[in-house]
ZALUM-547915 format. One record per residue (C-alpha): chain; residue in three letters; residue number from 1; y, z, x. Coordinates in pm, 1 decimal, decimal comma. Example, Ala and Ser with C-alpha at 12.3 -4.5 7.8 and 13.67 -1.06 7.14 Angstrom:
A:ALA:1:-450,0:780,0:1230,0
A:SER:2:-106,0:714,0:1367,0
//
This chain:
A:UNK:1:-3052,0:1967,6:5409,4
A:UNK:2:-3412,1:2019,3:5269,9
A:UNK:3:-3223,7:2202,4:4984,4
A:UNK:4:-2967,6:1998,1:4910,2
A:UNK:5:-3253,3:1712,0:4888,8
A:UNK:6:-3427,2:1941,1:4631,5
A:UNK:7:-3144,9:1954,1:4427,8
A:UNK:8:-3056,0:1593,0:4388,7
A:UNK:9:-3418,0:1492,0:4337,8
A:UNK:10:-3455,9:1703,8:4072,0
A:UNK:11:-3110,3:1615,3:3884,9
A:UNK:12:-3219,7:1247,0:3959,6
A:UNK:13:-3601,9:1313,4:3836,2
A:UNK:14:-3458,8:1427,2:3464,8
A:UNK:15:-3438,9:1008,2:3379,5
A:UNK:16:-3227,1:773,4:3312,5
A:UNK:17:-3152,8:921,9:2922,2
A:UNK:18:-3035,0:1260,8:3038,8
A:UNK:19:-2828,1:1206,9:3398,9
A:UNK:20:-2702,3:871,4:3311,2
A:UNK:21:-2504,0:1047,7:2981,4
A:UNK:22:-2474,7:1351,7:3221,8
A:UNK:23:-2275,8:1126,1:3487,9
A:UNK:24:-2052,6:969,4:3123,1
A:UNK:25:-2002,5:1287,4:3002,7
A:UNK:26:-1859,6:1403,0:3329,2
A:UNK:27:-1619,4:1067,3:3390,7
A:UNK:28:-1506,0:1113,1:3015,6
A:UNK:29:-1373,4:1487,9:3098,8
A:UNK:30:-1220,1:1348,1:3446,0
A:UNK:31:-1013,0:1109,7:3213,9
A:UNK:32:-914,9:1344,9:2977,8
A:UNK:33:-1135,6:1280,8:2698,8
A:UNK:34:-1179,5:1544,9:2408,2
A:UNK:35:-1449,1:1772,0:2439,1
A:UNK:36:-1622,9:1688,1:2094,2
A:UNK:37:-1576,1:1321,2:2194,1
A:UNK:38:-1714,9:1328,2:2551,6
A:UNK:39:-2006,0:1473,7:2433,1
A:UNK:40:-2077,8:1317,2:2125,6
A:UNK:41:-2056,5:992,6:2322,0
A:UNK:42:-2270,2:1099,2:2610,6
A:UNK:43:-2557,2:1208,6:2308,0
A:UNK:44:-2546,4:914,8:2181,6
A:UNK:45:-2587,2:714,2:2534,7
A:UNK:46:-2888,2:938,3:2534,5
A:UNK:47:-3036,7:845,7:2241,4
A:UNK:48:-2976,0:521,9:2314,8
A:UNK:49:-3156,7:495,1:2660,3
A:UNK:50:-3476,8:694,0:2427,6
A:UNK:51:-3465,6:463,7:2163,3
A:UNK:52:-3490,9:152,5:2365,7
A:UNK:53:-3716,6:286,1:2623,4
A:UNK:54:-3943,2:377,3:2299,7
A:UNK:55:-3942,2:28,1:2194,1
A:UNK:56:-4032,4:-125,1:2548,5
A:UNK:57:-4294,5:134,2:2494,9
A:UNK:58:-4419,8:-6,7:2172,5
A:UNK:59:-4397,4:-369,1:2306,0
A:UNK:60:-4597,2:-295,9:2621,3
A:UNK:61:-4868,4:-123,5:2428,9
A:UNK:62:-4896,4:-379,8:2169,6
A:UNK:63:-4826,6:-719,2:2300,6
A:UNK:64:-4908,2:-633,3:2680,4
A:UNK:65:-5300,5:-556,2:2505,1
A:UNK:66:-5327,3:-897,3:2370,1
A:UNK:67:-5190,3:-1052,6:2724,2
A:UNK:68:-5446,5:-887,9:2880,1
A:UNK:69:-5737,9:-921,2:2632,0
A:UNK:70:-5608,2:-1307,3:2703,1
A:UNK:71:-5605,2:-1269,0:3100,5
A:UNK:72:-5978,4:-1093,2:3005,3
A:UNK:73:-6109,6:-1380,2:2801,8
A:UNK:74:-6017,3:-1613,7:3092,1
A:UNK:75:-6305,5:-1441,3:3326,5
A:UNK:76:-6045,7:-1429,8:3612,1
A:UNK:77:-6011,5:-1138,6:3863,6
A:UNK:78:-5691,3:-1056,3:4056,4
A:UNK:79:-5741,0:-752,5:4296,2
A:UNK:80:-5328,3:-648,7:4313,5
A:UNK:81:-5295,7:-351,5:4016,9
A:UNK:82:-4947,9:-372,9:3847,8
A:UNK:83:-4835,4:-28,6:3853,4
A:UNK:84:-4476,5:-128,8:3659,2
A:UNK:85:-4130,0:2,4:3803,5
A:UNK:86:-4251,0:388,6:3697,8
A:UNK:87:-4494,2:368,1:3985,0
A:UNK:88:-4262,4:195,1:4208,8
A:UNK:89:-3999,3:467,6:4104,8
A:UNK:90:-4228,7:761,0:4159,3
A:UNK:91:-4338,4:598,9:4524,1
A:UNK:92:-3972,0:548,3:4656,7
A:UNK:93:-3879,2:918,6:4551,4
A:UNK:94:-4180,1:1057,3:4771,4
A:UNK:95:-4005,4:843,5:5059,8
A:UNK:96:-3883,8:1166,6:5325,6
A:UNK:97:-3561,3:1026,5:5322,3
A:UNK:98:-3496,4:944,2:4955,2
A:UNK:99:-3255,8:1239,4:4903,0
A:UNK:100:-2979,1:1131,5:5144,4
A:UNK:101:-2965,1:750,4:4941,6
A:UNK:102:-2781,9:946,4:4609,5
A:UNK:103:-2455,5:1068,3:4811,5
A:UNK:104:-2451,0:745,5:5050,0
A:UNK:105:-2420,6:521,2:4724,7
A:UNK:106:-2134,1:782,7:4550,1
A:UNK:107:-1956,9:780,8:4925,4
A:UNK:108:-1977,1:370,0:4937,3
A:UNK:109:-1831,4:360,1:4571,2
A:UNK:110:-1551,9:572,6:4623,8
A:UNK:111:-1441,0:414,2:4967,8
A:UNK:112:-1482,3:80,9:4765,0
A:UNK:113:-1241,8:226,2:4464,6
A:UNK:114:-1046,2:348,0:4715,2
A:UNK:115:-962,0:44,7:4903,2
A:UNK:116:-954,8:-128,2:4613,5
A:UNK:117:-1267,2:-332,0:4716,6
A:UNK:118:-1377,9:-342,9:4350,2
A:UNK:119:-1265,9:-204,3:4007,2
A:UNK:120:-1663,2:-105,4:3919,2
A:UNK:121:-1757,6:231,5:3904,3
A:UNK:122:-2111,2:238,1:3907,7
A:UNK:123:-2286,1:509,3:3672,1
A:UNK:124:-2619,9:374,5:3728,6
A:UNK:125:-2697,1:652,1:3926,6
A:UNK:126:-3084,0:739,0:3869,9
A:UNK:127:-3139,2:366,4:3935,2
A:UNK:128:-3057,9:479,5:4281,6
A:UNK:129:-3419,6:442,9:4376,0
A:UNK:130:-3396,6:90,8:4397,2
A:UNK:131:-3201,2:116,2:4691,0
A:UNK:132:-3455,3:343,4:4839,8
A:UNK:133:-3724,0:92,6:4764,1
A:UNK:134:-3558,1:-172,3:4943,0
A:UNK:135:-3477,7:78,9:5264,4
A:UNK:136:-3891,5:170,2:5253,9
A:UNK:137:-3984,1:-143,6:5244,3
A:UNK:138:-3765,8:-186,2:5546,5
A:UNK:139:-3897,2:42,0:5744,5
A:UNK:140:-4226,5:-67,7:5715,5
A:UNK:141:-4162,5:-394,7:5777,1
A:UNK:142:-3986,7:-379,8:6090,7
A:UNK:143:-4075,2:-56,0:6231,9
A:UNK:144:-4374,2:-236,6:6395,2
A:UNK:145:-4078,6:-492,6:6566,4
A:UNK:146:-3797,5:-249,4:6664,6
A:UNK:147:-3986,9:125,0:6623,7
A:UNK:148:-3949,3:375,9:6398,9
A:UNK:149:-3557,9:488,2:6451,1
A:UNK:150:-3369,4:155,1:6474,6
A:UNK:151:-3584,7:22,5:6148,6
A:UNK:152:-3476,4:360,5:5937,7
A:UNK:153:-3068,5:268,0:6076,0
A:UNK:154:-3152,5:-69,4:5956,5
A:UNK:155:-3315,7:31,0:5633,1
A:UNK:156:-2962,2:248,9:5548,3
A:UNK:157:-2711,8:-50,2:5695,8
A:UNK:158:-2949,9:-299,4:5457,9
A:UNK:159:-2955,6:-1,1:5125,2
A:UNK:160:-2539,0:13,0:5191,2
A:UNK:161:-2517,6:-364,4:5174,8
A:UNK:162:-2727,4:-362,9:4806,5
A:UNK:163:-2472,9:-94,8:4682,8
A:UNK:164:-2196,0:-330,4:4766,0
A:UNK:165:-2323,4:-584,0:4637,0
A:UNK:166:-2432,9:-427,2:4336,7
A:UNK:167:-2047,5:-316,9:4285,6
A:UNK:168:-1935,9:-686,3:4370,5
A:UNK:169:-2219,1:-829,9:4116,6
A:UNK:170:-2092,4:-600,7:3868,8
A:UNK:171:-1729,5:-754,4:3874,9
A:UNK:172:-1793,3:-1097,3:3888,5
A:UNK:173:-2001,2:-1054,4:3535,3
A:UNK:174:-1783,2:-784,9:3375,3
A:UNK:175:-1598,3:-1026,8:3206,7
A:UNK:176:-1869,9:-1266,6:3082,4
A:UNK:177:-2113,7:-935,3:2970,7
A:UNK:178:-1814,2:-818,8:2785,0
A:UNK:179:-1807,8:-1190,9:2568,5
A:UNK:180:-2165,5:-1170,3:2513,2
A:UNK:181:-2173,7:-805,4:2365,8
A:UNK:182:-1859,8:-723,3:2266,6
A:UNK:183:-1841,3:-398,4:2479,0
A:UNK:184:-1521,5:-373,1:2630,9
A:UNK:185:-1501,3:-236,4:2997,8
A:UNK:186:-1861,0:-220,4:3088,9
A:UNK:187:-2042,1:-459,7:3311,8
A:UNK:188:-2392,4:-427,6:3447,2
A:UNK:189:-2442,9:-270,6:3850,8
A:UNK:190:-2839,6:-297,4:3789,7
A:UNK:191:-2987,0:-530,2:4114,6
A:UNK:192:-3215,6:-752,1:3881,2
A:UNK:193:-2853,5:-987,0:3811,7
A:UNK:194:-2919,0:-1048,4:4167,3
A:UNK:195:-3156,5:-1323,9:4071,2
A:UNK:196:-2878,0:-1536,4:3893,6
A:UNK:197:-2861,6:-1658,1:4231,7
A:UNK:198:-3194,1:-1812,6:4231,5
A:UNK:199:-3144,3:-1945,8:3892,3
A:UNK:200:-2793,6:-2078,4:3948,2
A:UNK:201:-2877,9:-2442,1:4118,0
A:UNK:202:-3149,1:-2464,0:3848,8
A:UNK:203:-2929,9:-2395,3:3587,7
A:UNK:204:-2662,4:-2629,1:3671,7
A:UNK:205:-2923,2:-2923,0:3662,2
A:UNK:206:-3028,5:-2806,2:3331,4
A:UNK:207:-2671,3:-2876,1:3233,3
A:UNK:208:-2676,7:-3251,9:3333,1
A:UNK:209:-2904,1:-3289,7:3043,8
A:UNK:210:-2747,5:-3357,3:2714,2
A:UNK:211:-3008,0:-3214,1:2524,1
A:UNK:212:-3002,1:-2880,1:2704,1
A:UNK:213:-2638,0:-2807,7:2731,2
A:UNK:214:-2600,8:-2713,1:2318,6
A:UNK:215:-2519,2:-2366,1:2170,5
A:UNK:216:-2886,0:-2305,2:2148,8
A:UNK:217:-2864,8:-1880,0:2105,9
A:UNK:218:-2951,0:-1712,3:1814,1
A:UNK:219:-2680,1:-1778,4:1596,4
A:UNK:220:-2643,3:-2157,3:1667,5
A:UNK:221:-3062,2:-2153,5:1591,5
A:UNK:222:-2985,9:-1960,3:1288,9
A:UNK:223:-2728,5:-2274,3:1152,4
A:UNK:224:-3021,4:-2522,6:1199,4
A:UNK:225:-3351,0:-2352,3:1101,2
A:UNK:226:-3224,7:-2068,6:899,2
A:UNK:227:-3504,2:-1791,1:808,4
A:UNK:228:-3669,3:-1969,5:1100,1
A:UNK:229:-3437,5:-1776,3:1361,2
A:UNK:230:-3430,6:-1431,9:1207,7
A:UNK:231:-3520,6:-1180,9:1469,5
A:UNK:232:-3785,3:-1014,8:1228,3
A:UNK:233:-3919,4:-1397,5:1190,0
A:UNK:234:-3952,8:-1533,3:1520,2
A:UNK:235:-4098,0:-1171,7:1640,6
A:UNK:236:-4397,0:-1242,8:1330,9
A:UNK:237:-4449,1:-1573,8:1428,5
A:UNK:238:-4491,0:-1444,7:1800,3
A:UNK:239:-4755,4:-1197,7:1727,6
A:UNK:240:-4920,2:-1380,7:1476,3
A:UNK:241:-4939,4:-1652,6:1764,6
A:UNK:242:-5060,3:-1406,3:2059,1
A:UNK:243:-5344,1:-1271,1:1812,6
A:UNK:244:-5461,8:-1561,4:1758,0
A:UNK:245:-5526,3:-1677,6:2154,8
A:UNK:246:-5623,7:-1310,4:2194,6
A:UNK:247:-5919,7:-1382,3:1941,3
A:UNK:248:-5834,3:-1070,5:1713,8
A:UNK:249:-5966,7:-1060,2:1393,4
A:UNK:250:-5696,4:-1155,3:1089,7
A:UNK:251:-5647,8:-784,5:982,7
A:UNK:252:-5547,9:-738,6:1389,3
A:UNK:253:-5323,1:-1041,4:1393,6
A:UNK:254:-5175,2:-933,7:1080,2
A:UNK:255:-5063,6:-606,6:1243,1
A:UNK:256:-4988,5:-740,9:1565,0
A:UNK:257:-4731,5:-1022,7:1377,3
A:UNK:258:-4575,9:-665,2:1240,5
A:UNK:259:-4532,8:-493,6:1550,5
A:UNK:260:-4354,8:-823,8:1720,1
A:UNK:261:-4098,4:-867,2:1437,2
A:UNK:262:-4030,8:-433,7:1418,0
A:UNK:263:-3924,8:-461,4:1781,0
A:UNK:264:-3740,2:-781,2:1742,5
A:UNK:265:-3563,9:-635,9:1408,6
A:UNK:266:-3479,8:-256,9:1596,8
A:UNK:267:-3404,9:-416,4:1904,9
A:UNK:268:-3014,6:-482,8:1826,3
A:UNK:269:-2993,2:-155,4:1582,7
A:UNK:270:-3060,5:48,0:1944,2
A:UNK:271:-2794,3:-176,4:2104,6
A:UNK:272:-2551,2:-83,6:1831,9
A:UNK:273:-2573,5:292,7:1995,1
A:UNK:274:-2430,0:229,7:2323,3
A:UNK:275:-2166,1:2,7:2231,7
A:UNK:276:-2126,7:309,9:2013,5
A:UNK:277:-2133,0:521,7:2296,6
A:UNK:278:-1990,2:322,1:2547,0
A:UNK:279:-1626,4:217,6:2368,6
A:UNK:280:-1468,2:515,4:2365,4
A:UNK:281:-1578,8:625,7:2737,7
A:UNK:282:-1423,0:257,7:2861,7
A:UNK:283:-1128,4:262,1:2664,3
A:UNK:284:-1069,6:666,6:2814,2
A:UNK:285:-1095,2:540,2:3172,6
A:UNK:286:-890,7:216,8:3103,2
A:UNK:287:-633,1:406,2:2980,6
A:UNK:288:-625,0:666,3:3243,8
A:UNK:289:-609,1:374,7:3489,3
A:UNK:290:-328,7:234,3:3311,0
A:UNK:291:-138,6:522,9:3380,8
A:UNK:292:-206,2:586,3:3743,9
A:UNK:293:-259,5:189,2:3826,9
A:UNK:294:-30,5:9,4:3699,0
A:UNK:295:-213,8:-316,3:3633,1
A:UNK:296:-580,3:-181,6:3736,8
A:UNK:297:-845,9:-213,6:3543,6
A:UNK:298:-1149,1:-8,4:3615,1
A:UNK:299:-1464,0:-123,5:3498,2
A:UNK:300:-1807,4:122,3:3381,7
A:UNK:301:-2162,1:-20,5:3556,0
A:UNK:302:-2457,0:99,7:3364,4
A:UNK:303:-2827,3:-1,3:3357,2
A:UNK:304:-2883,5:-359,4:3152,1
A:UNK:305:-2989,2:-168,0:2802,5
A:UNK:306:-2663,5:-186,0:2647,6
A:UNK:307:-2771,6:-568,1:2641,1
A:UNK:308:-3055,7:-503,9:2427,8
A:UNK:309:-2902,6:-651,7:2167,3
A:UNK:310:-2914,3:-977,5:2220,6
A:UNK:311:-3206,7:-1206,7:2035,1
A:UNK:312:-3229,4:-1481,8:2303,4
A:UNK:313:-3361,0:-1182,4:2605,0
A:UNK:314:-3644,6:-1100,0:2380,9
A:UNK:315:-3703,9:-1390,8:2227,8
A:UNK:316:-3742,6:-1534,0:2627,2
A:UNK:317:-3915,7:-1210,5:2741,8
A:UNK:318:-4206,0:-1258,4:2445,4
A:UNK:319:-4193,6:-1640,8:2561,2
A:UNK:320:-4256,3:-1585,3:2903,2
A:UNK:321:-4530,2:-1341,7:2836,6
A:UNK:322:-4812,1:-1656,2:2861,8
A:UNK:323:-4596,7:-1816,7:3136,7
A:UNK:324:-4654,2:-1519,2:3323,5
A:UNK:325:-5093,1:-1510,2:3259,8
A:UNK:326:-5092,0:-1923,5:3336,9
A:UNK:327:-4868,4:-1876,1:3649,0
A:UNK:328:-5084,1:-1565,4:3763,0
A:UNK:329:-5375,0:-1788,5:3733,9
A:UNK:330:-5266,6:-2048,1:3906,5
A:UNK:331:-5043,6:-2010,8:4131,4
A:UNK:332:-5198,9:-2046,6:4500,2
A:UNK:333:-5147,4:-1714,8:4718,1
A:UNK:334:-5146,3:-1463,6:4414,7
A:UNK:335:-5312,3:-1169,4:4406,3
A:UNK:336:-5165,3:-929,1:4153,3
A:UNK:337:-5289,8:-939,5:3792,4
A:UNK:338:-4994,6:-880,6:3583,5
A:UNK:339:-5034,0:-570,8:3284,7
A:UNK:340:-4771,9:-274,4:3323,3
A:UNK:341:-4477,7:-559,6:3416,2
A:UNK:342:-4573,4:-817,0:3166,8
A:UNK:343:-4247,3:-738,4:2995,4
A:UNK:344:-4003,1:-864,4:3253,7
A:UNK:345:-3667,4:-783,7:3163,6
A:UNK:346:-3598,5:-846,6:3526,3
A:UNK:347:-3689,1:-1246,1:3498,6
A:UNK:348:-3525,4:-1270,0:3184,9
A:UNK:349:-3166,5:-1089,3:3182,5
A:UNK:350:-3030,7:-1296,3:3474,6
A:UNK:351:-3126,5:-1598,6:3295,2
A:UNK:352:-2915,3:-1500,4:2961,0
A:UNK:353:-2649,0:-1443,1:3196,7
A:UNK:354:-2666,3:-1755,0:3340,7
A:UNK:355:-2676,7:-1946,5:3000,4
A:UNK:356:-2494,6:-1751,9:2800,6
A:UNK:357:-2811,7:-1714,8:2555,4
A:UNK:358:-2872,4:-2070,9:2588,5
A:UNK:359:-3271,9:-1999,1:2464,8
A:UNK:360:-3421,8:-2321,9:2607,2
A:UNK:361:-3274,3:-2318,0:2965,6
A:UNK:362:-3347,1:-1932,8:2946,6
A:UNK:363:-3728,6:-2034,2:2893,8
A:UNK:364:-3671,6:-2308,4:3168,6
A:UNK:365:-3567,2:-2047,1:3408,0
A:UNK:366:-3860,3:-1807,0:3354,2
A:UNK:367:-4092,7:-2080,9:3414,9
A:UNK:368:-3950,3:-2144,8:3765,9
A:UNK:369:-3891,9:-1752,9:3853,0
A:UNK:370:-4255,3:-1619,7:3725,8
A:UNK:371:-4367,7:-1771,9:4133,4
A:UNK:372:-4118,6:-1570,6:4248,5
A:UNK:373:-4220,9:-1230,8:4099,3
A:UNK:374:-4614,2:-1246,1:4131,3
A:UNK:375:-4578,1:-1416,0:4505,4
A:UNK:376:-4320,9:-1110,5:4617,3
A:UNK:377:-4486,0:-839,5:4412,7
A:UNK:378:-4816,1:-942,7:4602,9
A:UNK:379:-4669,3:-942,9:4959,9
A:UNK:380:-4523,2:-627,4:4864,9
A:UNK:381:-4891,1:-443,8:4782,8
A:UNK:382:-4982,0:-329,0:5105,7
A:UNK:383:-4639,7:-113,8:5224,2
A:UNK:384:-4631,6:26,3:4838,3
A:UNK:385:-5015,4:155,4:4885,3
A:UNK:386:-4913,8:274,6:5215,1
A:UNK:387:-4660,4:464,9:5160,0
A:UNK:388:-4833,4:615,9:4776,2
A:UNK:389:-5121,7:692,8:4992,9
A:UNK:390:-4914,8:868,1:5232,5
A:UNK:391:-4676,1:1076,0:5044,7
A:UNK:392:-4967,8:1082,7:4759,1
A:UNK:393:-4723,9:1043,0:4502,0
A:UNK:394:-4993,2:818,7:4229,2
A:UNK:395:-5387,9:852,0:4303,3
A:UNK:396:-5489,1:493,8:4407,8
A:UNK:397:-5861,2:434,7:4457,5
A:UNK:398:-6004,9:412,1:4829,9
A:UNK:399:-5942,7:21,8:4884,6
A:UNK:400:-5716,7:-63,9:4619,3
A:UNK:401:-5413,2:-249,2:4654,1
A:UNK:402:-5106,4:-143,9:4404,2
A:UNK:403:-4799,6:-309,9:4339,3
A:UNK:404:-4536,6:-452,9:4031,6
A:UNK:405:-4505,0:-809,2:3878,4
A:UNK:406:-4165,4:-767,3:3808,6
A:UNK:407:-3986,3:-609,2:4102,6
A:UNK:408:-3634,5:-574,2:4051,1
A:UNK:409:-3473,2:-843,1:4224,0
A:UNK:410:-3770,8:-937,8:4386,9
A:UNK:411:-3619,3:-1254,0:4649,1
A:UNK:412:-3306,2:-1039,8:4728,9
A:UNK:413:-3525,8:-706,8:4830,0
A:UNK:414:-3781,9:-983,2:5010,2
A:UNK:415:-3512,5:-1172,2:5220,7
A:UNK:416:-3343,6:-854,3:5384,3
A:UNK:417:-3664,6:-669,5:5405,1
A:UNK:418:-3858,5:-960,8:5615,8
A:UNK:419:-3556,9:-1112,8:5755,2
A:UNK:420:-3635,9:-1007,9:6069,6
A:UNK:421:-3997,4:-1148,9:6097,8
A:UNK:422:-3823,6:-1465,1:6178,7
A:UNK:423:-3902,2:-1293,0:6568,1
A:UNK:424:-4216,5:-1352,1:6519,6
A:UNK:425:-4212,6:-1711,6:6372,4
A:UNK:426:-4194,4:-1623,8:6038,6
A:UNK:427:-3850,1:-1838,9:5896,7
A:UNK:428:-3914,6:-1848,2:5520,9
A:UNK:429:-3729,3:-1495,6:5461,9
A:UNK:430:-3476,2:-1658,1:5688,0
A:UNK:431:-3479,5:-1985,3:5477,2
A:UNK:432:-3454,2:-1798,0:5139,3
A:UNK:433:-3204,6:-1584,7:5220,1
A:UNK:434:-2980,0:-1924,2:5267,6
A:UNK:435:-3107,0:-2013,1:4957,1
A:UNK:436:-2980,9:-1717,6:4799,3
A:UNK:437:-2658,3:-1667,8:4932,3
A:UNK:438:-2547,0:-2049,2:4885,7
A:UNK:439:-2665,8:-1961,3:4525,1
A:UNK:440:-2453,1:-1638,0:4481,6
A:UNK:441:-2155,0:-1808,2:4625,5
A:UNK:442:-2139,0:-2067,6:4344,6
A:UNK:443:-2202,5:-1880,7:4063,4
A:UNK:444:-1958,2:-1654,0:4165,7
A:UNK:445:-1677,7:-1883,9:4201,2
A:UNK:446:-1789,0:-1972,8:3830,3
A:UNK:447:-1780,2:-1656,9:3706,0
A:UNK:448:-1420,9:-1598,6:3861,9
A:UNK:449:-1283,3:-1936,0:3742,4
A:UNK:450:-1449,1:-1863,8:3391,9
A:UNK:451:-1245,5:-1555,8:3398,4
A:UNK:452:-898,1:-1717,4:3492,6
A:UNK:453:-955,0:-1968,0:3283,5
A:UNK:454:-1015,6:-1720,6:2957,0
A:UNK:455:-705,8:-1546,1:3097,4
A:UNK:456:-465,8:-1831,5:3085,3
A:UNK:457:-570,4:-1933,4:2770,3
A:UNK:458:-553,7:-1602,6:2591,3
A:UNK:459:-174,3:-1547,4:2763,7
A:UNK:460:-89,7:-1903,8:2592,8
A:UNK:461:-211,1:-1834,0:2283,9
A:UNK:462:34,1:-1537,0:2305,6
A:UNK:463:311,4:-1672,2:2434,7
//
């Protein structure tokens, strides 16, 4: 068992840009694929993953300095470090039990596929971790209620329900992904659409008002303020904007402007790649479906990358950026001061889900889910020490508290990891989980009417 452990950790440990192509190269030759074209398409997921990893990297480094030369000028100190998801990543695989979550997620798919519970088949493997961050997290929460067996049966029965639910959120949006970028058979099994749950009763209020409920993405913006709404532009303007509250000097501002509109203007040339990449893997499996299904579809779940390409998330990611410092100033009860997650893709690319790009509500949104991040990520700090300190996967210094601002689905991985404090009087877990599943419901009865509805139309059109 030990061994077999070894072995999956380290296939898991190469990253996301060599097992995720790995795991596509392998479903392409299970559906027949050419050689030459499996692989080709599995490089070029690869480069893909590199590329816009590289850019997040460039971001980060150049726009997460200013934010925190801004948090620095403010004189403020917040005790919480933000490690990022890397150091949440490298914590849950030092968890003892992390090796037996890879083959329980493969085992729940395939029953699923089986059974025909859903039509996903989830190749977001290395994000795997994130279910073992919700089942530590478990375990430390209620071992001290139940003891240390029935809270690590719990943390597995709670890690099994995320994988479902990952497979379930990834076929209620497979159809409205596949409108927004164009890639056919690929949705999105990555937990952070989770929070579209949260957003959801926002959102629909949002709607109500006139003002709010235009095409307002990047290429209606484009028809009313023209140069103004070029991704190089806006990405200038941005920088130019954070210098200046930084206080840089103009030749810094200057080159700070640059490096906002180069990762706004490569942002959607990376994308390009894995719809590159991506096409002729779906269309393989759909077709091998076809002929073994009649009338089956079979969708490809993948990490939220192949998204990249849309404007409106980074546009809204650079946006929230301030709305993260102001909230993390205010907001009564945090404690974490927000650096290696300033660029939350996780609070953003529910919220172009939810709007379909619409850039204002998408703005909206962040505003209300920043509490949720910083508040979570800050009850999280002590177990995520704990269990670093333990297994000593990062060095943490003696009394410092570590944690993320932008924890992957931070309410879902809250609600079923403290549902059961409600034992010991503790009912807002209990009252936010409510919250969230009413939410879920809604929006996906949207998302599956949205999806007759395109359906019908599309058959009339042909008929």
């Amino acid at each position: 068992m030990e061994f077999l452990g070894s072995v999956i950790n380290y296939i898991l440990n190469l990253g996301a840009p060599v097992f995720v192509p790995f795991i596509m190269l392998i479903a392409g030759l299970a559906v027949k694929m050419k050689l030459k074209n499996a692989v080709s398409a599995a490089i070029t997921l690869g480069v893909a993953f590199v590329g816009m990893s590289m850019l997040i990297g460039f971001m980060v480094s150049a726009i997460g300095a200013a934010a925190q030369t801004m948090m620095a000028r403010t004189g403020l100190e917040l005790s919480i470090i933000d490690g990022g998801w890397t150091t949440m990543a490298n914590v849950s695989w030092a968890w003892p039990y992390a090796f037996a979550m890879f083959p329980l997620q493969v085992g729940i798919n395939i029953v699923m596929l089986m059974l025909k519970k859903t039509d996903t088949f989830n190749a977001d493997l290395w994000n795997v971790w994130g279910k073992i961050f919700t089942a530590f997290i478990v375990v430390a929460v209620t071992t001290p209620i139940f003891g240390a067996v029935p809270s690590l049966i719990l943390a597995f029965v709670i890690a099994s329900f995320q994988i479902i639910m990952e497979l379930n959120a990834g076929d209620i949006h497979q159809h409205r992904i596949e409108k927004l970028t164009g890639i056919p058979g690929v949705t999105c099994t990555h937990r952070m659409i989770f929070f579209g749950a949260i957003y959801y009763p926002f959102d629909v209020l949002l709607r109500k008002i006139p003002a709010l409920n235009r095409p307002m993405d990047a290429a209606a913006l484009r028809e009313k303020v023209g140069i103004f709404a070029e991704n190089h532009v806006i990405g200038f303007i941005l920088g130019i904007i954070f210098g200046i509250i930084a206080g840089y000097d103009v030749a810094a501002i200057l080159m700070l402007g640059v490096q906002a509109a180069t990762a706004l203007m490569l942002f959607p040339m990376i994308s390009k790649l894995f719809m590159q990449a991506l096409s002729p893997i779906s269309e393989a499996i759909s077709e091998y479906m076809n002929k073994r299904f009649a009338g089956r579809k079979l969708h490809v779940g993948i990490d939220w990358p192949f998204m990249g390409g849309a404007s409106e998330i980074w546009f809204a990611v650079i946006v929230a950026i301030p709305i993260t410092l102001i909230w993390a100033v205010i907001l009564p009860g945090n404690k974490i001061l927000p650096f290696a997650g300033i660029i939350n893709i996780a609070l953003i690319v529910p919220a172009y889900l939810i709007t379909k790009g619409n850039t204002l509500r998408m703005v909206i949104l962040s505003i209300i889910g920043v509490p949720f991040f910083l508040l979570i990520g800050t009850a999280f700090a002590p177990m995520i020490t704990e269990l670093g300190l333990a297994t000593k996967a990062i060095d943490i210094p003696a009394g410092q508290l570590i944690s993320n601002s932008s924890i992957d689905a931070p309410v879902f991985t809250y609600v079923f990891s403290f549902l059961f404090t409600f034992l010991r009087g503790n009912f807002v877990p209990l009252a936010l989980g409510v919250f969230w599943a009413v939410g879920y419901f809604f929006y996906a009865r949207e998302l599956r009417k949205e999806e007759k509805a395109d359906l019908a139309a599309s058959q009339e059109v042909k008929e």
